[in-house]
C-alpha positions as CSV (number, residue, x, y, z in Angstrom):
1,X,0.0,0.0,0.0
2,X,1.4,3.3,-1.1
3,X,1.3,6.2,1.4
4,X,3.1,9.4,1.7
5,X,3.6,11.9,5.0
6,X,1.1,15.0,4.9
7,X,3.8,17.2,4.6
8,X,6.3,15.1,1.7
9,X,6.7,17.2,-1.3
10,X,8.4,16.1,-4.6
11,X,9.2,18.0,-7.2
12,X,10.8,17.2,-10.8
13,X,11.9,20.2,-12.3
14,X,14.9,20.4,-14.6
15,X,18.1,21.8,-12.7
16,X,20.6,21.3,-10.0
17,X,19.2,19.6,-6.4
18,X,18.9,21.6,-4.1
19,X,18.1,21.4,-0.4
20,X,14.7,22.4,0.5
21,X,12.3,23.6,3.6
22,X,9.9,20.9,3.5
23,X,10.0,16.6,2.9
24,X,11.7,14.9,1.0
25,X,14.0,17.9,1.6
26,X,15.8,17.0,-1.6
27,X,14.4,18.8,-4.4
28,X,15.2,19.8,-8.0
29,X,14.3,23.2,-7.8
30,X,16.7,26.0,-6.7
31,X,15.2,29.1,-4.3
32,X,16.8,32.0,-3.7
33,X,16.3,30.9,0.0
34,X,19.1,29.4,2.2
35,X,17.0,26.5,4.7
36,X,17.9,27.6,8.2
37,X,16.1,26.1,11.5
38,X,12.6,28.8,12.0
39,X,14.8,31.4,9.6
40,X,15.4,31.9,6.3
41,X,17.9,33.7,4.9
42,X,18.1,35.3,1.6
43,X,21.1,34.3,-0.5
44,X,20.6,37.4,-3.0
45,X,21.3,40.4,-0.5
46,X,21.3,44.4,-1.7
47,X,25.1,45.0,-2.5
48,X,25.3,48.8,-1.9
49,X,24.0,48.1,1.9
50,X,28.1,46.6,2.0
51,X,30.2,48.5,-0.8
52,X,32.5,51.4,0.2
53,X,33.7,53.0,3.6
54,X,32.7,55.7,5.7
55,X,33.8,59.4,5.5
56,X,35.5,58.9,9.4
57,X,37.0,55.8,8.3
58,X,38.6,57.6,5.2
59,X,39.6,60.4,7.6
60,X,41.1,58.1,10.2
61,X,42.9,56.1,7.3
62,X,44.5,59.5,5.9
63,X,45.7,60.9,9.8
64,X,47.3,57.4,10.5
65,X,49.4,57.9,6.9
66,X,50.2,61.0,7.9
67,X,52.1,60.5,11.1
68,X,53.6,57.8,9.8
69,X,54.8,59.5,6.6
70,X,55.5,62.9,8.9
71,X,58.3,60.5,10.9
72,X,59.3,58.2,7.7
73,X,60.2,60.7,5.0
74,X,62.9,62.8,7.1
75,X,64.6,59.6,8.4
76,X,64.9,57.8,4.7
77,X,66.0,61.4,3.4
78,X,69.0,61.6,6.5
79,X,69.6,57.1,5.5
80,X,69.7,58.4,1.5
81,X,72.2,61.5,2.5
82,X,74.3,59.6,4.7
83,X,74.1,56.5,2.1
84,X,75.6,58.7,-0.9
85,X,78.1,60.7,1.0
86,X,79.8,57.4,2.5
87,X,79.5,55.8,-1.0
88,X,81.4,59.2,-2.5
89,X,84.3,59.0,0.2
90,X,84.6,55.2,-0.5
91,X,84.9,55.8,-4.6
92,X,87.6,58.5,-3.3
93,X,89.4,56.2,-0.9
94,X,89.3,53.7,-3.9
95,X,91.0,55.8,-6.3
96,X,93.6,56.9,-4.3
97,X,94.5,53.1,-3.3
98,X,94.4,52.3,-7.1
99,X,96.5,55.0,-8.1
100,X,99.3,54.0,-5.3
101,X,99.2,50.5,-6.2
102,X,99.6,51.9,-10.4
103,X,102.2,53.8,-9.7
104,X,104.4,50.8,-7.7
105,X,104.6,49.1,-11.1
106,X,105.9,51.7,-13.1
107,X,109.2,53.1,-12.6
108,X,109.1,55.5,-15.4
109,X,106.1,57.2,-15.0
110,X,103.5,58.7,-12.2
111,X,99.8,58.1,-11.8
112,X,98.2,61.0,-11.5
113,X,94.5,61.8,-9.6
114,X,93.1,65.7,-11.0
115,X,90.2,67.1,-10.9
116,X,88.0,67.9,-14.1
117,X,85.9,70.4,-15.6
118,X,82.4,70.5,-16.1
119,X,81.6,67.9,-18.4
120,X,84.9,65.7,-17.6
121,X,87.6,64.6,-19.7
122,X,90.3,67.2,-18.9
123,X,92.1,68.5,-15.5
124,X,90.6,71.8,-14.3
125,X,92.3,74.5,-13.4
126,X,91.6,73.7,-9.8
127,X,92.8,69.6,-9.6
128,X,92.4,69.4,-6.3
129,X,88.6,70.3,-6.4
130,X,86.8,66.7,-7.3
131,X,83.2,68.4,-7.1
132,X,83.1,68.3,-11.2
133,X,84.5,64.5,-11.2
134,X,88.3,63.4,-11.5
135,X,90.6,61.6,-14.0
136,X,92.7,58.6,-12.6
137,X,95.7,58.7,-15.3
138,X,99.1,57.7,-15.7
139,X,101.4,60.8,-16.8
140,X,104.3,59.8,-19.0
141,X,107.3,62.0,-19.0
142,X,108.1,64.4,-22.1
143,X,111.7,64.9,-22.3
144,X,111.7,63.7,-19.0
145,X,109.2,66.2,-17.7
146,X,105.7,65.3,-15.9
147,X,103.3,68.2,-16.6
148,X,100.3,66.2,-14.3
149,X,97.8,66.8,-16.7
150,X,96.1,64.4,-18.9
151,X,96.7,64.5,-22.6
152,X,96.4,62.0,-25.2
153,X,99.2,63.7,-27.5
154,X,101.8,62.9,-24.6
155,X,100.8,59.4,-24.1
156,X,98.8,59.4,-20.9
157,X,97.1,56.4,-20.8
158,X,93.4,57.0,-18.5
159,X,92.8,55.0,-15.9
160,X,89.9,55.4,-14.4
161,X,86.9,58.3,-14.5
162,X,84.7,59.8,-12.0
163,X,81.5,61.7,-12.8
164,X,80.2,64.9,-11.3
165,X,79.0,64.2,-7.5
166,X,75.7,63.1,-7.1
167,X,72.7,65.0,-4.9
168,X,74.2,68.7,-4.7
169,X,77.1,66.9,-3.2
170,X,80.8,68.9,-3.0
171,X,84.3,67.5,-2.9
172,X,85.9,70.5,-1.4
173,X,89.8,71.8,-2.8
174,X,91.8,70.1,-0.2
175,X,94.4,72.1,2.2
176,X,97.6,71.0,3.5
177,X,97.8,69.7,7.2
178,X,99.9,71.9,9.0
179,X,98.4,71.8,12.2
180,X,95.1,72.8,14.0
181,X,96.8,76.4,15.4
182,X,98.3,76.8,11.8
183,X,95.8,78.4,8.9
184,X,94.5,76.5,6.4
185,X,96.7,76.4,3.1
186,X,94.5,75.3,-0.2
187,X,96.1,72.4,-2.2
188,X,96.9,73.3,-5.9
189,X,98.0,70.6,-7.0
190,X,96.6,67.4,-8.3
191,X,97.7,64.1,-6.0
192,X,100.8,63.1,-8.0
193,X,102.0,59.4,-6.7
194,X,105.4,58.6,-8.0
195,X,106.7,55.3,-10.0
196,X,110.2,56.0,-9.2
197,X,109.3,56.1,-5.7
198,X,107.0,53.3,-5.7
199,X,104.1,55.3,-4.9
200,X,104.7,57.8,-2.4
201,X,103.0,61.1,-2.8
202,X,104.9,64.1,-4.0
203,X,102.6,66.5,-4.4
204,X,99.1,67.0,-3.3
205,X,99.2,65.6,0.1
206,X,96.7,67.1,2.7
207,X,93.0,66.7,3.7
208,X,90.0,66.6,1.1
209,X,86.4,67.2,2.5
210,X,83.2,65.5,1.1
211,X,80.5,67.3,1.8
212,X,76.9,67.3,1.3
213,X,74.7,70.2,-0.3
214,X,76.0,73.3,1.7
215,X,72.8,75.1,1.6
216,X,71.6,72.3,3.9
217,X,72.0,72.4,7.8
218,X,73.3,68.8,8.1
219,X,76.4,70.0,5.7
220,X,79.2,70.2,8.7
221,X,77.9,67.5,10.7
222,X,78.1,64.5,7.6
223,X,81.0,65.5,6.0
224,X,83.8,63.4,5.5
225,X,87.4,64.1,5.6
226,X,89.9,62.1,3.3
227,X,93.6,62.3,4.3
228,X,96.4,61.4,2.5
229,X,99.7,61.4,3.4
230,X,103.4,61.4,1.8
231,X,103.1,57.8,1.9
232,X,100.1,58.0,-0.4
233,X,98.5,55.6,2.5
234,X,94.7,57.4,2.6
235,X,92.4,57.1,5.8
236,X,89.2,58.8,7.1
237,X,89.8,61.7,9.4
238,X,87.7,61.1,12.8
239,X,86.0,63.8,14.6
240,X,88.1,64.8,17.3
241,X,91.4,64.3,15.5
242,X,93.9,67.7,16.2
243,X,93.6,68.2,12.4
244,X,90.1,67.5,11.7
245,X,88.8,70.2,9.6
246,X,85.2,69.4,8.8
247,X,84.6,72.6,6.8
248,X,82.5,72.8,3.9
249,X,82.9,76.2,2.7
């Protein structure tokens, strides 16, 4: 004897099965109703009641941004400053080392290190100054004469090239270390390190500053101080040294 519950329902419509409210609870029929225990719950809900934020949470958002970028942005400027000024005295300290272990292989000529114009390619009339960029070259004698400066029609052979400081940066003309008492006496000449003497400098000894812009407040207390000695040996000046200049005028 066939017999079904009061409340059975079947249905055989074409589609996906799909859970349903009432018996045989399996049904062929999809509703835009989730089943829920005395609830039901739409499964098609109003977007725009969800999309979006809030003026106060845009304003909190932007004030949280803020403080962060108001703290941020002057410590990556100070780690960028710091970053390219060490970077600059390394390429110096470089060079010089290069040019003293150059000149110990040749007995016949000198390496010389000069300063360059605007643009590069050719000593300035101010070799110590490197603010432009500097030549690394080796100077051969004419008629047994070394005139430091680089020419191709004498048979200097380049080396090495430096460009034009970056970030406002300023590789002030050296002076000669005479003492802190002393006053300060402006190298002219470009750092000349001799074959014949395997590398020991013979002229342009003394201190070279690297500074940063010198509009800037932070100029004197960055820079960097280079000091070379006769023996063409070059090391970082520390503050507190007897001769430490740290100007960057």
């Amino acid at each position: 004897m066939n017999y079904r519950t009061p409340h059975m329902r079947s249905e055989r419509l074409d589609g996906n099965p799909f859970v349903c409210q009432k018996m045989p609870f399996v049904c062929h029929k999809s509703t835009n109703e989730l089943p829920l225990v005395c609830k039901k719950i739409p499964l098609i809900r109003s977007i725009a009641l969800y999309a979006g934020f809030s003026l106060m949470e845009l304003l909190i958002t932007l004030t949280i941004v803020g403080i962060t970028a108001a703290f941020a942005v002057p410590a990556m400027t100070n780690f960028i400053r710091n970053q390219r000024i060490s970077a600059q005295t390394n390429d110096l300290i470089s060079d010089l080392v290069y040019a003293k272990s150059e000149a110990s292989k040749r007995s016949d000529s000198n390496v010389v290190i000069c300063g360059t114009v605007v643009g590069g390619g050719t000593c300035s009339g101010t070799p110590a100054n490197h603010t432009n960029g500097r030549l690394v070259f080796v100077d051969t004698s004419v008629a047994g004469v070394f005139n430091n400066t680089y020419s191709l029609a004498d048979g200097d052979v380049l080396l090495r090239e430096r460009l034009r400081l970056d970030g406002a940066n300023t590789a002030t003309q050296g002076n000669i270390l005479q003492g802190l008492s002393a006053p300060l006496v402006p190298i002219l000449n470009p750092v000349v390190f001799s074959g014949a003497q395997r590398g020991a400098v013979t002229q342009g000894a003394g201190s070279y500053v690297i500074c940063v812009d010198a509009a800037t407040a932070q100029a004197p207390a960055t820079a960097r101080e280079v000091v070379i000695g006769a023996s063409g040996q070059p090391r970082v000046q520390k503050r507190g040294d007897p001769t430490y200049i740290n100007s960057c005028v």
